[in-house]
N, C-alpha and C positions, 0 to 999 in steps of 0.2 A: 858750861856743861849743857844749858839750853842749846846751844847749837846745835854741839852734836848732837844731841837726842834730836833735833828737827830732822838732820840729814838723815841721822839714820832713820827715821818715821816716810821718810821721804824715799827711800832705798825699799825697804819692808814695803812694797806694795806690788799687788797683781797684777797690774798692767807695765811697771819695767820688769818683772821676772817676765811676763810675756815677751817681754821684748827681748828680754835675752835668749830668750826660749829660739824665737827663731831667727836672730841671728846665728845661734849656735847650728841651726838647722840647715839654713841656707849659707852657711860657708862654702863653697864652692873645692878650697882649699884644703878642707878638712879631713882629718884620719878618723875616719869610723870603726872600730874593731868590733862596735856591738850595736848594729844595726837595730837588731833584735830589739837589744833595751832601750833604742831609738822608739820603737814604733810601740811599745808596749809602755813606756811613759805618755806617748801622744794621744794613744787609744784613751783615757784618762784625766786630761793633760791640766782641765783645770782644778779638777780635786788634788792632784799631783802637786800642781804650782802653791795653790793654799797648804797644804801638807808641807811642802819645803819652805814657805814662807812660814811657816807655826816653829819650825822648829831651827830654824834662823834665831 
């Protein structure tokens, strides 16, 4: 059970949400339908990431 609880402590952190933040950004390939909520999460982006990391 330690384990897992490490990984996830290890997952739960603002710097790989960051990272996921913009790989999802810079997909090249990617279908946007809501720009908008692109740019208005970004505007934000790190109280957002803390936000979504709390409730993770």
């Amino acid at each position: 059970m330690a384990s897992f609880e490490n990984m996830w402590d290890k997952f739960l952190t603002y710097d790989n949400f960051l990272l996921a933040w913009q790989r999802t950004v810079n997909v090249t390939s990617r279908m946007i339908i809501d720009e908008l909520g692109f740019q208005i999460f970004a505007f934000n982006l790190e109280a957002n990431l803390k936000d979504l990391i709390r409730q993770v």
